[in-house]
KOLDO-337908 format. One record per residue (C-alpha): y, z, x; chain. Coordinates in steps of 0.001 Angstrom, whole numbers, padded with zeros to 6 digits. Example, Ala and Ser with C-alpha at 12.3 -4.5 7.8 and 13.67 -1.06 7.14 Angstrom:
@Y: -004500 | Z: 007800 | X: 012300 | chain: A
@Y: -001060 | Z: 007140 | X: 013670 | chain: A
END
This chain:
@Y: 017647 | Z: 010334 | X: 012752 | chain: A
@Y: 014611 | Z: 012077 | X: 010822 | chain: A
@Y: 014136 | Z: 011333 | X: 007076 | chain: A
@Y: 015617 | Z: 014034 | X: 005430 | chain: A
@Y: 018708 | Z: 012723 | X: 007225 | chain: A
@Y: 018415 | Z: 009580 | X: 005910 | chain: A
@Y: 017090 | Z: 010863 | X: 002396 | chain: A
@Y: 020073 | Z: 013097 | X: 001933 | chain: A
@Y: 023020 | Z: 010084 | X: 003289 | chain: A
@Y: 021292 | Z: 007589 | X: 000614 | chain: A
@Y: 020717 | Z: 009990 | X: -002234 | chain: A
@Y: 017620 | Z: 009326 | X: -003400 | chain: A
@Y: 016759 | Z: 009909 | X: -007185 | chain: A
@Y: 015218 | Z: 013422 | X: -007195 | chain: A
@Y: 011338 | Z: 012856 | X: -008819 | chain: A
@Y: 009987 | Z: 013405 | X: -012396 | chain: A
@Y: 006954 | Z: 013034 | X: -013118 | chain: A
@Y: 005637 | Z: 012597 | X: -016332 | chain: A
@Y: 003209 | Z: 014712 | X: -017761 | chain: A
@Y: -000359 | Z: 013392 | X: -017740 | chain: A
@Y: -003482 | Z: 014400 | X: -019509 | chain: A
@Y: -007126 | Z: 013393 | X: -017901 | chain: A
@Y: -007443 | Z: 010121 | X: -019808 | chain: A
@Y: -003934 | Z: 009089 | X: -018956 | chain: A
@Y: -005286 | Z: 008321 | X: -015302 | chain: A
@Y: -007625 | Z: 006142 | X: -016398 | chain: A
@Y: -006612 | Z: 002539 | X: -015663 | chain: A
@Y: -005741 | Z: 000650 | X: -018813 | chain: A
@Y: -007827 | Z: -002291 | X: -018359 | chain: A
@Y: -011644 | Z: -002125 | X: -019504 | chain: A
@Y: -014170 | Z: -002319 | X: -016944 | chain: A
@Y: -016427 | Z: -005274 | X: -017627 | chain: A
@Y: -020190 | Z: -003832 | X: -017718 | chain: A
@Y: -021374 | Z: -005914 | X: -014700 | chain: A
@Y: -018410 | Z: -004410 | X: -012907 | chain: A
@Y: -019934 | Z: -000811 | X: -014214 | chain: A
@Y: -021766 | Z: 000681 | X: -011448 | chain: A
@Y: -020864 | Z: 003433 | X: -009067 | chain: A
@Y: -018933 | Z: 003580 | X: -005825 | chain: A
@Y: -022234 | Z: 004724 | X: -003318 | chain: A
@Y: -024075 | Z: 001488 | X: -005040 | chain: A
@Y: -021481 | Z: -000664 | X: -003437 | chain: A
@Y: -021994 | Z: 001411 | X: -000038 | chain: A
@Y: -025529 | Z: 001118 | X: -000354 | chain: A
@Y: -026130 | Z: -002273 | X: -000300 | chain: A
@Y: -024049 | Z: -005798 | X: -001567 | chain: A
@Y: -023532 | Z: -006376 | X: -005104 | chain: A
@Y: -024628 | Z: -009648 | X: -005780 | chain: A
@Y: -023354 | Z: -010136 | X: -008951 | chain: A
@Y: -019847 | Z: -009745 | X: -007803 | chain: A
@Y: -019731 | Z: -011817 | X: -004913 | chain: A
@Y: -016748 | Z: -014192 | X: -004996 | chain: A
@Y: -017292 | Z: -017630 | X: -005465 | chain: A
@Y: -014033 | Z: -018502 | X: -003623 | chain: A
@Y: -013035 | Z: -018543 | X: -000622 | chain: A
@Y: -009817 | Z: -016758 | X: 000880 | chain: A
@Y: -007562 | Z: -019253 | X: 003106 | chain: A
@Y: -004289 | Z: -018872 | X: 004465 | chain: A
@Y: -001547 | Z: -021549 | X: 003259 | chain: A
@Y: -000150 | Z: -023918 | X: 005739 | chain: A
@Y: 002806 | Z: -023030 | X: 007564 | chain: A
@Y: 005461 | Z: -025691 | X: 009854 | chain: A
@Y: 005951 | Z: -024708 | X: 012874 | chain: A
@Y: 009961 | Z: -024122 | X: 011772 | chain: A
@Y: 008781 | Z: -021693 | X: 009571 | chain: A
@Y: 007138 | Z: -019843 | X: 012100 | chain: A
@Y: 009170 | Z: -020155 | X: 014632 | chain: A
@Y: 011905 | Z: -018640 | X: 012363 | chain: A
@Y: 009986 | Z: -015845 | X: 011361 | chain: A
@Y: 008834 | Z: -015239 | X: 014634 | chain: A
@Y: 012658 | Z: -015032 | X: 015841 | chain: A
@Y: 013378 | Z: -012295 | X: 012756 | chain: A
@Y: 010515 | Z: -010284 | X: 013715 | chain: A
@Y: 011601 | Z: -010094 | X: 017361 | chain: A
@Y: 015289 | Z: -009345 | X: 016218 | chain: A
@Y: 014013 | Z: -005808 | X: 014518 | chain: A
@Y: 013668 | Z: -007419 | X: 011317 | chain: A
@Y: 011073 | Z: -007855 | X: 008255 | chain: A
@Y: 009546 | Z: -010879 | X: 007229 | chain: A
@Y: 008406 | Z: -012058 | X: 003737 | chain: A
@Y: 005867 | Z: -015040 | X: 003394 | chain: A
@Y: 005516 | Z: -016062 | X: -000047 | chain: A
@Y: 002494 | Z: -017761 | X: -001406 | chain: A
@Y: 000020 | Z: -016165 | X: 001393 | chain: A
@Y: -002760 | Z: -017446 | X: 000207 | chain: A
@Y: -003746 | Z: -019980 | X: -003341 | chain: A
@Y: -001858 | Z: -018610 | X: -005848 | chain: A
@Y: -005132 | Z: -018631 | X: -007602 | chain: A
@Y: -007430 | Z: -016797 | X: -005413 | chain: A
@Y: -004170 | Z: -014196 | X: -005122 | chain: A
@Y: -005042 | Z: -014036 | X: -009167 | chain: A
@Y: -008849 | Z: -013526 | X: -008424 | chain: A
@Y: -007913 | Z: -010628 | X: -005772 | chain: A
@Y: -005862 | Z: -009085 | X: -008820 | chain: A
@Y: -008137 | Z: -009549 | X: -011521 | chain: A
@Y: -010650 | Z: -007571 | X: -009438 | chain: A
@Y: -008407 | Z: -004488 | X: -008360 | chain: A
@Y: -007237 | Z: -004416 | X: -012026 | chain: A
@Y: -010951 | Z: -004323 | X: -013109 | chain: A
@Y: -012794 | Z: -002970 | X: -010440 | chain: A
@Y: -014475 | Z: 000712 | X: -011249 | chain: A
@Y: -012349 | Z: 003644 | X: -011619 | chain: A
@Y: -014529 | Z: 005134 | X: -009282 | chain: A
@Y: -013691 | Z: 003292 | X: -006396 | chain: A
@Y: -010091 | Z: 004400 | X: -006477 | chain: A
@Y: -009209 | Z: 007494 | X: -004857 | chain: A
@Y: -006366 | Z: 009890 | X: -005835 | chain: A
@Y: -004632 | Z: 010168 | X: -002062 | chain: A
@Y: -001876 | Z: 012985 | X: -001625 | chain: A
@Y: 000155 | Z: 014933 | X: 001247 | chain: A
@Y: 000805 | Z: 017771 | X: 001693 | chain: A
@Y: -001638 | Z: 020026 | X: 000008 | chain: A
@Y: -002114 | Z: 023501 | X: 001294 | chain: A
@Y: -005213 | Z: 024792 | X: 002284 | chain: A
@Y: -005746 | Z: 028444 | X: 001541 | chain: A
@Y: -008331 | Z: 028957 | X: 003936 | chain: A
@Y: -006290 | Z: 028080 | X: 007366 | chain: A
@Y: -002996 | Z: 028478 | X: 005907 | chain: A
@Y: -001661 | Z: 024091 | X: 006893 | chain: A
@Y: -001041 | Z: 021805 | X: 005141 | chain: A
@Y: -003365 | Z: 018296 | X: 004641 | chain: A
@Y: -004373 | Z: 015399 | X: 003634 | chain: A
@Y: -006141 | Z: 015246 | X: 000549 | chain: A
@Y: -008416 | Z: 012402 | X: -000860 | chain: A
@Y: -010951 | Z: 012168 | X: -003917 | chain: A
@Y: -013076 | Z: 009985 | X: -005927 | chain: A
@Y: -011395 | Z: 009152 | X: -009148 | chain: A
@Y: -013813 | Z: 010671 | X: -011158 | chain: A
@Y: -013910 | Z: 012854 | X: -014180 | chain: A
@Y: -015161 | Z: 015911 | X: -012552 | chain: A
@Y: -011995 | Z: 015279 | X: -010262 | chain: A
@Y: -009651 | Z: 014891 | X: -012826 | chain: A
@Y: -008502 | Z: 018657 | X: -012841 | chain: A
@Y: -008308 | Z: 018603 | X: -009367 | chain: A
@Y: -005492 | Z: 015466 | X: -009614 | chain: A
@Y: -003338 | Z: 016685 | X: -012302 | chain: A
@Y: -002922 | Z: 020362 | X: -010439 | chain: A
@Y: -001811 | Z: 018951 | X: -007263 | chain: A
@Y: 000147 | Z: 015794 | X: -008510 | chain: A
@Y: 002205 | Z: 018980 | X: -009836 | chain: A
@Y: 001955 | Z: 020756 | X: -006017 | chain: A
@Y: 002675 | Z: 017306 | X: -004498 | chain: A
@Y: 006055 | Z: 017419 | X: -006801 | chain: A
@Y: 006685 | Z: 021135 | X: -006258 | chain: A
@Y: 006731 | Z: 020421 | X: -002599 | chain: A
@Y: 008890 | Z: 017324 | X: -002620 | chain: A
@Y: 011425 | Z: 019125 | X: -004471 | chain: A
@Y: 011433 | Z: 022203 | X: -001704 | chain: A
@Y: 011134 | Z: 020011 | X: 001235 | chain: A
@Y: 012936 | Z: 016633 | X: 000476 | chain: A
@Y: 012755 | Z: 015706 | X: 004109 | chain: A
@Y: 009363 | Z: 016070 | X: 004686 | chain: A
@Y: 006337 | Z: 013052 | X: 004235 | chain: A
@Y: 005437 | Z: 013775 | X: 000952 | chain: A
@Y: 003257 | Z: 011044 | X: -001578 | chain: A
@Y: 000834 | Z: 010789 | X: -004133 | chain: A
@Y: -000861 | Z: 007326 | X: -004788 | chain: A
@Y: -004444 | Z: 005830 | X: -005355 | chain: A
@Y: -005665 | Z: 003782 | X: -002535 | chain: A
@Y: -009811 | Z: 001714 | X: -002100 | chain: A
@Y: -010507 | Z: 001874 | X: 001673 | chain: A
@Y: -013804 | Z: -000411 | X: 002886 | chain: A
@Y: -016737 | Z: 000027 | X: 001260 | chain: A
@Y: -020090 | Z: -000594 | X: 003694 | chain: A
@Y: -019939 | Z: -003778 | X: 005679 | chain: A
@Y: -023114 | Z: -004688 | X: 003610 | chain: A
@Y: -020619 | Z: -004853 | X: 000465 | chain: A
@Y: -019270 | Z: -008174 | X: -000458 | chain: A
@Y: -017134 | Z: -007502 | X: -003320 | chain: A
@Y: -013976 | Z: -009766 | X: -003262 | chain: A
@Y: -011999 | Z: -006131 | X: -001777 | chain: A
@Y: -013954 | Z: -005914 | X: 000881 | chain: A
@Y: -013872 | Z: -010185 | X: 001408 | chain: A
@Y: -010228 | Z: -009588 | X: 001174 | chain: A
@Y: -010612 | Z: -007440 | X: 004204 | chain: A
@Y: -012875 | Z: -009829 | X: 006139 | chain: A
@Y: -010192 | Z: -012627 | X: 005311 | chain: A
@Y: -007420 | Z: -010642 | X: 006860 | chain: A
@Y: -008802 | Z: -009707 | X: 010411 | chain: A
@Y: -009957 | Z: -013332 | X: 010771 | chain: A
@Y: -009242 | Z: -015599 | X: 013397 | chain: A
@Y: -006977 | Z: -017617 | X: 011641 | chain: A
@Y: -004707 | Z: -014887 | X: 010475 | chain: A
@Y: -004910 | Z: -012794 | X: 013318 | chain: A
@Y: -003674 | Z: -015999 | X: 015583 | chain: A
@Y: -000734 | Z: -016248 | X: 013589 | chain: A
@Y: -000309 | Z: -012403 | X: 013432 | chain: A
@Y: -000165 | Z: -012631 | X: 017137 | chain: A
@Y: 002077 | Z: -015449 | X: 017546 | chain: A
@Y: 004496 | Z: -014055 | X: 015381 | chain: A
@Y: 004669 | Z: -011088 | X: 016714 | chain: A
@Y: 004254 | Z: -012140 | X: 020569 | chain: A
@Y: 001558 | Z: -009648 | X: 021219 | chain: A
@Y: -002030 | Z: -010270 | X: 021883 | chain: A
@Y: -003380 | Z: -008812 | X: 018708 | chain: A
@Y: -007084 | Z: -007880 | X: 018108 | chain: A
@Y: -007579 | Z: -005104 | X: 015192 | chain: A
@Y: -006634 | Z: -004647 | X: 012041 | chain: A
@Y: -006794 | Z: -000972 | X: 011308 | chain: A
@Y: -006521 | Z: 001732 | X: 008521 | chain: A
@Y: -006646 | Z: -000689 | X: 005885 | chain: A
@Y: -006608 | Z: -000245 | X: 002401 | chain: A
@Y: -005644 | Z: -000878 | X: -001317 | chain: A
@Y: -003406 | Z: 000805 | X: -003236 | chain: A
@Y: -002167 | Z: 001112 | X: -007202 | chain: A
@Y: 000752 | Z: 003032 | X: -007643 | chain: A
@Y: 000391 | Z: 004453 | X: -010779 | chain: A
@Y: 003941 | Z: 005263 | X: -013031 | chain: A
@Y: 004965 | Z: 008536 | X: -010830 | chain: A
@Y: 003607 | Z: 007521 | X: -007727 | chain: A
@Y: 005511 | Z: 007715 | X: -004633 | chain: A
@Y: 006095 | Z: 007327 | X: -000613 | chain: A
@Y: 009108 | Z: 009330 | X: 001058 | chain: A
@Y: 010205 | Z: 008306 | X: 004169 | chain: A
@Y: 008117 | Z: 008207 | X: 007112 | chain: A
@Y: 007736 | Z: 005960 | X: 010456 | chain: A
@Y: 004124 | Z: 005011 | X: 010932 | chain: A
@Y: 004446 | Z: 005473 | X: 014240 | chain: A
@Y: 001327 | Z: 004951 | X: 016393 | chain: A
@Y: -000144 | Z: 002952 | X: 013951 | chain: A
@Y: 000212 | Z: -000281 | X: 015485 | chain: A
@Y: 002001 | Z: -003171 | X: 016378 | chain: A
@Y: 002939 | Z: -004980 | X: 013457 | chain: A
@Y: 003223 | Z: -003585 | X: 009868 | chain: A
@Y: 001818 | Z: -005600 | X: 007069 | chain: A
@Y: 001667 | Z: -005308 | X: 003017 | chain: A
@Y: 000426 | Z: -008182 | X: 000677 | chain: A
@Y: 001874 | Z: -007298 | X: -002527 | chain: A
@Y: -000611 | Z: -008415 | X: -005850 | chain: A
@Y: 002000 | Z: -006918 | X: -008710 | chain: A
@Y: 002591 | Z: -009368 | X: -011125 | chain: A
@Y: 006033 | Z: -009688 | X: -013273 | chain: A
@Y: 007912 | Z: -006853 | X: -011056 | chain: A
@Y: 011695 | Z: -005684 | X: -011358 | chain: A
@Y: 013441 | Z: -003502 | X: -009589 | chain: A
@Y: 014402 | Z: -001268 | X: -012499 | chain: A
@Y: 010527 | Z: -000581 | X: -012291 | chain: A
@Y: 010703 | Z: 001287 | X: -009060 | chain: A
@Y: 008030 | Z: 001293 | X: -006583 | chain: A
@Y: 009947 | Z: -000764 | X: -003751 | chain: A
@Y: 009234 | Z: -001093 | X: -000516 | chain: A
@Y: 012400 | Z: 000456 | X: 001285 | chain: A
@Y: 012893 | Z: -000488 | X: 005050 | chain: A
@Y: 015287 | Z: 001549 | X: 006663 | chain: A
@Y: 017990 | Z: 000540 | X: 009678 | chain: A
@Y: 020102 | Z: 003264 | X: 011863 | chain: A
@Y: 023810 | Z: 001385 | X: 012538 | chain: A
@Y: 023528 | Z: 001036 | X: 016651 | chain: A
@Y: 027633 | Z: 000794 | X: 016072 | chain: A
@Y: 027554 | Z: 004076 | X: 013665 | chain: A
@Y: 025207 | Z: 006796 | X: 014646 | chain: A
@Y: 025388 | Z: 008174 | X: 011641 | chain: A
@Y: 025028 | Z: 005376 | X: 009145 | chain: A
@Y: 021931 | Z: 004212 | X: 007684 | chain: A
@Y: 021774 | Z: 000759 | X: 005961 | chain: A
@Y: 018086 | Z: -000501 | X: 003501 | chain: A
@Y: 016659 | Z: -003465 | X: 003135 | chain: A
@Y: 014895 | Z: -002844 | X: -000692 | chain: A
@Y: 011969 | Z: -005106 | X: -001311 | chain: A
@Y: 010678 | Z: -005671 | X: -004718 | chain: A
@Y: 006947 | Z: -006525 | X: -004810 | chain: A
@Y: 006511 | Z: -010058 | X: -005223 | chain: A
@Y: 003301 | Z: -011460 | X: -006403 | chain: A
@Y: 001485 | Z: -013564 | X: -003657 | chain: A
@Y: 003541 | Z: -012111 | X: -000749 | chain: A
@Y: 003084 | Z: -010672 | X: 002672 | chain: A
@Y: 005621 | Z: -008530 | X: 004282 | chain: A
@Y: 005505 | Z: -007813 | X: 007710 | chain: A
@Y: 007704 | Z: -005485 | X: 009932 | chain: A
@Y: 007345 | Z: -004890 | X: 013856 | chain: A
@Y: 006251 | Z: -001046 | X: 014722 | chain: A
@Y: 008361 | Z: 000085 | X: 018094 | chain: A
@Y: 007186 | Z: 002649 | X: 020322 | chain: A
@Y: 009253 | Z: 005336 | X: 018051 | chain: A
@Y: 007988 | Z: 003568 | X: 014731 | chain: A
@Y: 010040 | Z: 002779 | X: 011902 | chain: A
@Y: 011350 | Z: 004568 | X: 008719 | chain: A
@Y: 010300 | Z: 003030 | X: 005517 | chain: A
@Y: 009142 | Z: 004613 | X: 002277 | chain: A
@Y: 008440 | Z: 003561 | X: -001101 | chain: A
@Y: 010308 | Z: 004940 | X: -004125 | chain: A
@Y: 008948 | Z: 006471 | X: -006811 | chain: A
@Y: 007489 | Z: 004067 | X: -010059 | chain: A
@Y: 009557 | Z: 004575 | X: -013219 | chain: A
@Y: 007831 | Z: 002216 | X: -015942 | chain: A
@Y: 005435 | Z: -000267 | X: -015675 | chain: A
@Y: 005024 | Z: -003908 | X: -016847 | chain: A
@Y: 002979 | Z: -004270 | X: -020173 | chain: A
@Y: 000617 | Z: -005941 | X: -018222 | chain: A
@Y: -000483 | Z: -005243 | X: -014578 | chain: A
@Y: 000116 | Z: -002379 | X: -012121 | chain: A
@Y: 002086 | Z: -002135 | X: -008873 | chain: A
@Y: -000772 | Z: -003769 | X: -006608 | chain: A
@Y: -000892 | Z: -003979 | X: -002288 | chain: A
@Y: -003365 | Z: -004107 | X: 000381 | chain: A
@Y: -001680 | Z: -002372 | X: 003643 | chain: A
@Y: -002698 | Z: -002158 | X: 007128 | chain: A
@Y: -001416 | Z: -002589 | X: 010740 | chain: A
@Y: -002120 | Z: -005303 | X: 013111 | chain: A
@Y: -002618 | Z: -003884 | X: 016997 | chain: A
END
């Protein structure tokens, strides 16, 4: 079943997106000065002033625990492992997204047409002010389209990929910590698949009116993963993760696991040959304090 099918059977809220102006997205929270410098500095070379002095390490786990998520993930179901890593270093990880330069976000979006060849792409860039016109004219295309096409991949979010390997800013440590041994043994045991990479990683704030439609990820990988960093979440907030399940006894009926970002956590899904649908629906409001925080990326 494609996702319009399964857009149209759950009836998803159509989208409304509020009206911005250029300063509206602009993170809330004041960038410290020593925090102040521009993306191609971090590139460049490390920023010692910023380097953590923490260390990221995985929580201890029984071998019940795993061998009972192991047996979900195998079954065709998701995961959720709460309290990843020290709740405190999880508040570090936060601190830093929610102060780190505006700069080093950028404003990702599908589909936007290109004039010139007549398709539709990809679009990514810098979240600075000379882009800022750019932004608010196709958030409004990205919405125009979603509205014409409802079964289609459609989104608009802000997402911080790697910076050079030179950088050790506590994103980029984040990073390091994920694809290490450790983690990437128990990736691989759950799963049951020798796992090696960690691939197409990345940050992202969903801003209010940000949004994922349904899609499959397929060829991505092996094994899906998102560690959620929102703080304080409901579900009345939107922005949930939305896993998606066809009825083997019912063709035609599709049945949703909704998962509300919790603070600390690490969901993780298995990615068959033919992928699988997921999407995640649009924010609504946000917490006076804090944004809808996640690193993604795919194990393979």
């Amino acid at each position: 079943m494609d996702s319009g099918n399964i857009r149209r059977r759950l009836d998803l809220p159509k989208f409304t997106p509020p009206v911005y102006s250029s300063s509206d997205h602009a993170p809330t929270t004041k960038i410290p000065k020593q925090l102040d410098y521009s993306f191609s500095q971090a590139q460049k070379s490390p920023v010692e002033n910023i380097v953590p002095k923490f260390v990221f390490k995985m929580s201890t786990f029984t071998d019940e625990q795993i061998s009972n998520w192991k047996k979900k993930l195998n079954a065709g179901k998701h995961i959720v492992i709460n309290n990843f890593i020290d709740d405190s270093v999880a508040g570090e990880l936060h601190h830093f997204l929610m102060t780190m330069p505006a700069q080093w976000w950028n404003f990702f979006c599908h589909p936007i047409l290109n004039k010139s060849t007549g398709r539709n792409e990809i679009r990514s860039v810098a979240y600075i002010g000379e882009n800022m016109r750019f932004i608010s004219e196709h958030w409004d295309e990205v919405e125009r389209y979603h509205s014409k096409y409802p079964g289609d991949i459609v989104y608009r979010f802000y997402r911080a990929a790697d910076h050079k390997s030179t950088c050790y800013c506590t994103l980029c440590k984040a990073f390091t910590f994920l694809k290490s041994k450790k983690v990437m043994d128990l990736m691989s045991k759950l799963s049951g698949d020798n796992l090696t990479t960690f691939d197409d990683r990345f940050a992202s704030w969903y801003d209010k009116g940000c949004f994922l439609t349904p899609h499959t990820d397929v060829g991505k990988g092996k094994l899906a993963m998102v560690y959620n960093l929102s703080t304080n979440w409901k579900i009345s907030y939107g922005g949930c993760l939305h896993l998606f399940d066809l009825d083997k006894s019912d063709p035609g009926s599709v049945s949703a696991d909704i998962l509300v970002p919790g603070f600390n956590s690490l969901v993780l899904f298995k990615l068959p040959p033919k992928g699988k649908s997921h999407m995640v629906s649009s924010v609504n409001c946000l917490p006076t304090k804090g944004s809808r925080l996640a690193i993604t990326g795919w194990y393979n």
